[in-house]
N, C-alpha and C positions, 0 to 999 in steps of 0.2 A: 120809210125813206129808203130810196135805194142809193145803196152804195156798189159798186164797182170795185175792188179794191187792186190795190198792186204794192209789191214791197220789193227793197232794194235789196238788192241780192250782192255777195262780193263776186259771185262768177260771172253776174250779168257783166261785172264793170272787166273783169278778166278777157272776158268773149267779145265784146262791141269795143276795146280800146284798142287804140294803134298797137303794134307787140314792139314797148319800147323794150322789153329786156327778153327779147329773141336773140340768138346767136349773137355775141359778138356785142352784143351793150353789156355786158356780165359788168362791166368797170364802169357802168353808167354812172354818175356822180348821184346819190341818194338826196342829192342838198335840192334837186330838178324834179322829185316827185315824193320828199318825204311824209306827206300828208297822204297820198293817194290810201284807197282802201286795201289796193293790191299788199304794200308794205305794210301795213298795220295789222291785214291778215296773217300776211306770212310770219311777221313777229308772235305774235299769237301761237301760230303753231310751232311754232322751235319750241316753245315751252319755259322760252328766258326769254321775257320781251324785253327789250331795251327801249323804253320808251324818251323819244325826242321831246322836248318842252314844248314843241309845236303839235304833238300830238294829243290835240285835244280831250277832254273828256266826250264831249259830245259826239267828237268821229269815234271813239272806241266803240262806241254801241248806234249810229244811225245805221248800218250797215244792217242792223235787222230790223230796221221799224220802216214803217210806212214813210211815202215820201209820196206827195199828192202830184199827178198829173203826168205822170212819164211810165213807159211800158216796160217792164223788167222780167228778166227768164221765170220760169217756172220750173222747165223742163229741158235738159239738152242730151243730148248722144252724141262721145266720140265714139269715131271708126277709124279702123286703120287700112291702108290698103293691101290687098294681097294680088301681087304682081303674079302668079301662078294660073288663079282664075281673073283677072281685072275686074275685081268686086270690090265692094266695100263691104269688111266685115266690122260688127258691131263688137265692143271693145268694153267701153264703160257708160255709166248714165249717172246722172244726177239729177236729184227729186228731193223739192224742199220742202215742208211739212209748217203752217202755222196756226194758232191759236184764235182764239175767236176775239182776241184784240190787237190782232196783225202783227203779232211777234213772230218772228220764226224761233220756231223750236226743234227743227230738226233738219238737217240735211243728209239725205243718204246718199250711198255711191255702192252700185251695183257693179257686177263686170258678167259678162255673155258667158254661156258657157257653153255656145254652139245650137243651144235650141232656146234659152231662155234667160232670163235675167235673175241673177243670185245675189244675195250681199254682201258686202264687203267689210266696209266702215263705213261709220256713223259718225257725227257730232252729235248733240243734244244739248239746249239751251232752257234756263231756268231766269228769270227775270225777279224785281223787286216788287212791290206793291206800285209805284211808280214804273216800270216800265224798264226800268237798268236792271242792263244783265249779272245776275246774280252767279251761272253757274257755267261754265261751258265745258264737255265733257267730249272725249275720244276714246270710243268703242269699239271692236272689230267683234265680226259674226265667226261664234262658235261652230254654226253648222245648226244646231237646234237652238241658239240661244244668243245673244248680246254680251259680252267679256271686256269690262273696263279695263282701259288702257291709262289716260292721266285724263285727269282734270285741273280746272283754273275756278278759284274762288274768287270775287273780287268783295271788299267790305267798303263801303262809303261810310265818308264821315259827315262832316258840316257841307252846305246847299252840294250835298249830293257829288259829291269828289271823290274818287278810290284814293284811300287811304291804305290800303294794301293786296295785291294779287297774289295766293297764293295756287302754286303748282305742286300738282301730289301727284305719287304712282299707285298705281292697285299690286297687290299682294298678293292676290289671289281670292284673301281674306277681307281685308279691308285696303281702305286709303292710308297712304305713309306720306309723310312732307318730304318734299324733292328740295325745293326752293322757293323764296317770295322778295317780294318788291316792296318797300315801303315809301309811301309817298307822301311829303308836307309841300306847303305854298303859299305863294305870298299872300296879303290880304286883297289884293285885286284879281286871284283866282289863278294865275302863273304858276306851275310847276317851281316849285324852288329846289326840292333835293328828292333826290331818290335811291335808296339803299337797296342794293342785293343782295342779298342772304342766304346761306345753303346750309341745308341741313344736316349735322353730324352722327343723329339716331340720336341724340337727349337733346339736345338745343342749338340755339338758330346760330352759326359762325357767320359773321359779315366777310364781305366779299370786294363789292364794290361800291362805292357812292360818287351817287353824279349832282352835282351843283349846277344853276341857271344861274343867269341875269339878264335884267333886261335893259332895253331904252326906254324912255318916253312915251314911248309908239305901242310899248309891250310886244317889241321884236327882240330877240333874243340875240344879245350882243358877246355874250362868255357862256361857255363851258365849262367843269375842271370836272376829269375823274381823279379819281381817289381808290388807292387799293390798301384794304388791310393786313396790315406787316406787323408781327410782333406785338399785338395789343394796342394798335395805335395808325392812325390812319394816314397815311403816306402818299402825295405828290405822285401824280401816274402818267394823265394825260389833260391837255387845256387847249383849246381852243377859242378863236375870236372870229366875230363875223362884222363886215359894212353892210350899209345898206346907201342908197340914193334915195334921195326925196320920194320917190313915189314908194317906199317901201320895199324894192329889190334887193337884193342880196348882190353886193358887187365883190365883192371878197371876202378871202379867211385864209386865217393862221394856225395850225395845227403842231405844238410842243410837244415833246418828252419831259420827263423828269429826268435827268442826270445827272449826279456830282452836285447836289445841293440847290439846282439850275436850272432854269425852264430852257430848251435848247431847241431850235428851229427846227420840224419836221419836217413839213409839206405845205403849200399853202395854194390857192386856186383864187380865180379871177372870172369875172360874166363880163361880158358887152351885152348892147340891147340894140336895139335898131330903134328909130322915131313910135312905131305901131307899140312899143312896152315886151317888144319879142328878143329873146337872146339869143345872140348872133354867133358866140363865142363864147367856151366854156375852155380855160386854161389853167392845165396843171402842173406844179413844179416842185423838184422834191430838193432839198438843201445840201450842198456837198459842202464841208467845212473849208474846204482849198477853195473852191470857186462861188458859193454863194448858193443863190437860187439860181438851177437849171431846169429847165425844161424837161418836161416829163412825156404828156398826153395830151391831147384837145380836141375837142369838138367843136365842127362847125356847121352851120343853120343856116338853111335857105326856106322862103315862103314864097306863096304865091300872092295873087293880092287879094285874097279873102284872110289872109293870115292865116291858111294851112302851111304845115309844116313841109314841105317838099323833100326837101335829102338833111341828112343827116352824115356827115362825113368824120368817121374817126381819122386823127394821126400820131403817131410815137415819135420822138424827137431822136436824131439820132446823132449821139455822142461824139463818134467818129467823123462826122460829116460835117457837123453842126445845121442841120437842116433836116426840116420835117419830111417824115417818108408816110406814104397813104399805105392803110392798113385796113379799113372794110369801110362798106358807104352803103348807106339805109335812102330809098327812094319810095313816094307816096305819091298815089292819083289819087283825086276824090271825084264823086259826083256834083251834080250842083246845089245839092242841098250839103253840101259841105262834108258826107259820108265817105271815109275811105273805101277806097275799089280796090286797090294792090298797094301790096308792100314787097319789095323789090331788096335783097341783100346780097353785097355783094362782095367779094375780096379782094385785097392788091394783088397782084402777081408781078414781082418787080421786071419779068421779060417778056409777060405778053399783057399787061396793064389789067385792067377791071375785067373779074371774073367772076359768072354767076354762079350765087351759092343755093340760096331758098329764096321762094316768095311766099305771100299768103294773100289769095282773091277773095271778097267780099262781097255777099247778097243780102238784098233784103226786101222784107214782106211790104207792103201796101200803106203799112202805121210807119214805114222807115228803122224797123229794128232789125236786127242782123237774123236772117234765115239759115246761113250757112258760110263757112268757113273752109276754105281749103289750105290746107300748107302740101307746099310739092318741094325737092330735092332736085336738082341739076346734074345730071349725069354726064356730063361733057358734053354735049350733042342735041340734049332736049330735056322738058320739063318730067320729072315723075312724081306721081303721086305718093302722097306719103302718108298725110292722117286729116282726118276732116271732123267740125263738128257743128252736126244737124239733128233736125228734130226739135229745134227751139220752137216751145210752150210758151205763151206769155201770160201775162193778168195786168191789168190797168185799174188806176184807182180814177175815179172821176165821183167823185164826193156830190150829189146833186144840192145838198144842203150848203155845200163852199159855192158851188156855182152862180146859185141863185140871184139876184139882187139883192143886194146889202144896204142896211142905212142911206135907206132913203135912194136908192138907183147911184147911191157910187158903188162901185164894183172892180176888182181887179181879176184879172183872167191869169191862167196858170199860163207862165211862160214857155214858147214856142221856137224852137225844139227844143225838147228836154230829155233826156241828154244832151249839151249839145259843147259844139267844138267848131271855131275858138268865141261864135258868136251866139246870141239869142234874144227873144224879142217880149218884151214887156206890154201887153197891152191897159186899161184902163179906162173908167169911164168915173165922169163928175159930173153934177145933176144941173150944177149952176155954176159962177164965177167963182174959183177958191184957190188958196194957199195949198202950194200940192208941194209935196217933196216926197221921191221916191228911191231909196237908199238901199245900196244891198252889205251883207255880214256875212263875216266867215260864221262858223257853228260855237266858237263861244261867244257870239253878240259885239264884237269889234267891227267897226265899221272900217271900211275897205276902200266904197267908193261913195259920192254922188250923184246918180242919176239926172234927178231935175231937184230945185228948187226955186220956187216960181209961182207965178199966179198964171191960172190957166182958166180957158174960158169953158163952156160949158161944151161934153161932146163926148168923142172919144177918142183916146191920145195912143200913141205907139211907140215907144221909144227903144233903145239896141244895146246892150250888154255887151261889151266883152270882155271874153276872157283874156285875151296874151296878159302874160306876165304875173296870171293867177296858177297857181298850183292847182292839181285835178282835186276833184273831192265835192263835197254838198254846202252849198251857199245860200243865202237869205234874202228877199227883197223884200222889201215892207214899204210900204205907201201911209201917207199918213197928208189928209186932207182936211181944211177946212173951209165951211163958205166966206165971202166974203163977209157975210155980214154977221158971222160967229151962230148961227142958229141950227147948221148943221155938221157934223164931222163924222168924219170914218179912219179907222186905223185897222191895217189885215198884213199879213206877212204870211208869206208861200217859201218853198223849197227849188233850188233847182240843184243837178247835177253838171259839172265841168267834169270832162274825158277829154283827157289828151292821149 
């Protein structure tokens, strides 16, 4: 049987996504992309993950397993440029390593050293008998040999939930415990509490605990951290969130602990526009003489594919009482919906908008990014600054998923994938049946309804979209039967949303 394969990489999603946290998003509101891979990584690597209740089990470890039907890096080089010769010189690489059950098990990162590629650092991954990552390790190159840096154990307990991630340092000699996470949940599989723990040199001192709740929906409605004082766990920090009917996040309230007293922090606000896209993101921080004022905001234009077109930051100003522009993010796409530029730019309160960076965007023949350029604005014109090419790919196309299934129903892996803000579901049913076709986030919560319906015999097409969804790996699942109950089919695929 031949397989094709391809695995999802977290730098594929780094390198092909818009650069929302380029210059000047640094204060991007994390509430806008707390699920992405990018943040789950990056937690990951600090070595104290703070895990969100929305941070599923399942996103902690798809990021190294296979995901059918979409192209993902293998291979990329940055460069930097040297304005002396107007060359590009080669800088760094990364080159990921997998097992012969499409795990990845290693990612290396090289840097040039004028004639050749050396190493640098390493990750290295360890897995369970099932497939969850068991071990994830950070190495740098000795020169003749590999030198542990920290590692991340993670233990599962019941249907497969980390029950606790430990972070250790190497010694030289052995592993020493740094710090760990302990994690319980409710019985429908929710995050309920998570303690963090550091370690003294004989035993574990608690740190901090963080507490969930949810809605109905298993959207998560409260926070409260918790800090340990004195042998006994003490009131720190709490938070609340809304949601609207469709499941959006329309606000939140952000507390201290003071004087016995939950006391108003900060709190923030979304609009949406009719398409499920948010229009408006506003932040206000509480002054006890005046209330809530006005902090920061962001504001969202689209075009009418539902790309995201500018992105305008502003800071409120105290003195004035009126908002002052502070840098403004602009987006071309092609017409398959791939961004081309990304346009950054700053206020200048006496000569208005002025350019800061961009970053231009190519791509090969399958529609995955070729090459990247980021340039600097030197008053007068574009210069070059760092670029990354040499993108490798691998695709998985599974001939055995492909095939006809039960009897010539069939679902086809959806088209673009990656994709942003839209995609397209195809399908085929042999005869007259009860079709519904539903998609899920990665712990199995359903999100939306596609179709449900009787359809006739044929093949059918139908359109996904994302606005209003978070980036990350979602589910669709079809599930069909004849009319006349003598035949059925049920199949579910993966896709990726990038924003």
């Amino acid at each position: 049987m031949l397989k094709i394969r391809l695995i999802l990489s977290y730098f594929f999603l780094i390198a092909f996504s818009i650069p929302l946290f380029a210059q000047g998003l640094s204060n991007q509101p994390e509430k806008l992309h707390k699920n992405s891979d990018e943040l789950i990584k990056a937690r990951l690597n600090e070595g104290k993950l703070r895990i969100s209740s929305t941070d599923d089990v399942e996103t902690r470890v798809l990021y190294n397993q296979i995901l059918d039907g979409v192209f993902v890096v293998d291979e990329y080089i940055y460069q930097q440029w040297d304005a002396g010769t107007s060359t590009w010189l080669n800088y760094s690489k990364y080159d990921p390593t997998y097992n012969s059950q499409d795990l990845l098990i290693e990612t290396l990162y090289q840097s040039w050293n004028g004639s050749s590629w050396e190493n640098n650092y390493r990750y290295t991954y360890t897995y369970t008998g099932t497939g969850l990552e068991a071990t994830y390790t950070y190495q740098t190159w000795g020169g003749t040999d590999w030198v542990n840096g920290s590692r991340r154990t993670i233990t599962y307990g019941s249907n497969n939930r980390p029950s606790e991630y430990l972070y250790e340092s190497w010694n030289g000699a052995s592993w020493e415990n740094n710090s760990r996470y302990l994690d319980e949940y409710y019985s429908h599989g929710k995050l309920q509490t998570e303690t963090y723990q550091d370690w003294n040199g004989a035993s574990w001192d608690n740190y901090y605990r963080y507490s969930y709740t949810y809605n109905s929906s298993d959207l998560q409605t409260e926070y409260t951290t918790e800090q340990w004082t004195g042998g006994a766990w003490e009131n720190y920090y709490y938070g609340t969130t809304t949601y609207n009917g469709s499941g959006q996040t329309l606000s939140g309230i952000y507390y201290y602990w003071s004087g016995g007293m939950w006391t108003n922090s900060s709190q923030y606000m979304y609009t949406y526009d009719s398409n499920g896209n948010y229009t408006n993101y506003l932040s206000q921080s509480w002054d006890p003489v005046n209330g809530w004022v006005n902090s920061y905001q962001y504001s969202y234009q689209y075009d009418s594919n539902n790309n995201r077109t500018e992105i305008l930051g502003q800071s409120w100003d105290t003195g004035t009482d009126t908002w002052k522009n502070s840098y403004k993010q602009n987006y071309t796409y092609n017409s398959l919906n791939l961004v081309l530029t990304y346009l950054y730019q700053v206020w200048n309160t006496g000569t208005g908008w002025e350019n800061s960076s961009n970053y231009t965007y190519t791509y090969d023949s399958n529609n995955n990014i070729s090459e990247r350029i980021y340039q600097n604005w030197d008053g007068s014109d574009w210069v070059n600054n760092s670029r990354y090419t040499g993108y490798m790919y691998i695709q998985i196309t599974d001939v055995e998923n492909e095939s006809v299934l039960a009897n010539d129903y069939k679902l086809y892996n959806n088209y673009p994938n990656p994709f942003n803000p839209s995609t397209k579901i195809k399908f085929n049913v042999p005869s007259i049946s009860n079709v519904t076709v539903k998609v899920f986030d990665v712990t199995g919560k359903e999100i939306t309804s596609l179709v449900n319906q009787t359809l006739n015999a044929g093949s059918h097409e139908i359109e996904f979209r994302g606005n209003g969804y978070a980036s990350g790996v979602y589910l669709y699942k079809i599930e069909a039967k004849s009319l006349e109950g003598k035949q059925s089919f049920v199949q579910t695929k993966k896709m990726i949303l990038i924003k």
